[in-house]
N, C-alpha and C positions, 0 to 999 in steps of 0.2 A: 708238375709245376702248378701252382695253385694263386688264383687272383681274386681279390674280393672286387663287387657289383655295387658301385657308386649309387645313390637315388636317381640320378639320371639314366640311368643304364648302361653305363661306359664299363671298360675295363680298360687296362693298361696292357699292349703285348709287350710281353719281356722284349728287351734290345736283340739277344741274342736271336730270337726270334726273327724279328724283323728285319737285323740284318741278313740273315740267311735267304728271306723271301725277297728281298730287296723291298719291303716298305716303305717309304719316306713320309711326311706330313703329306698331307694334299693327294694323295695316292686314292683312287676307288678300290675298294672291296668288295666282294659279295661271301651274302651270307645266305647257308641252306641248311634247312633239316634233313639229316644221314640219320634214319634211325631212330636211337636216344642219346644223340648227341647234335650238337651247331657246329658246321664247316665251315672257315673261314678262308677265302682264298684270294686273291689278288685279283683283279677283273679284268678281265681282256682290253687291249687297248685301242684307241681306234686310230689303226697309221694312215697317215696323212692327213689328218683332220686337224682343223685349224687348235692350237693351244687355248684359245679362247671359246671356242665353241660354234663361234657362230657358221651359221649355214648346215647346220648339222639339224637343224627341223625345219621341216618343208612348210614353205607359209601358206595359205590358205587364199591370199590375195591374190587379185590378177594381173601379171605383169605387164607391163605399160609395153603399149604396141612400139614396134623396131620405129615409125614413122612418127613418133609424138614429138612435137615440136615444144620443148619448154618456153622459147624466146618469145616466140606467138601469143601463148598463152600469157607471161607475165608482160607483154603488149597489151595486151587487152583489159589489165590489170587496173 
C-alpha cells in the first residue's frame, strides 16, 4: 500500500488499517525507527487515569498544610 506525504508531514492510514488496530481520531501513537524503516504502533494506555488528564504531572508546589484555615485567612481579608 502506498501513501503520498502532505507539506505538513501527515499521511493518511488506510481505513482498513486502522480499523484492524483499532485506531480512532484522538487515539496516541508512537512512532520508532526499526532499521530502514518507521513503526507505527498504538501507545500504551494509561488505566485509570483520569480522561482529561489531570493529576497525571506531579506539581512542583507545596501542598497547603492539613491545618490551614481559609476562613481565617479571608477574615483577615
Amino acid at each position: 500500500m502506498q501513501n503520498t506525504l502532505t507539506t505538513k508531514g501527515q499521511v493518511t492510514i488506510p481505513r482498513a488499517m486502522r480499523q484492524h488496530f483499532g485506531l480512532q481520531p484522538g487515539v496516541a501513537v508512537q512512532f520508532a525507527i526499526e532499521g530502514d524503516h518507521i513503526a507505527l504502533r498504538p501507545a500504551p494506555s494509561l488505566r485509570g487515569a483520569p480522561a482529561s488528564g489531570f493529576a497525571l504531572i506531579r506539581s512542583r508546589r507545596k501542598s497547603v498544610p492539613a491545618d490551614f484555615d481559609v476562613a481565617s485567612l479571608a477574615e483577615q481579608l
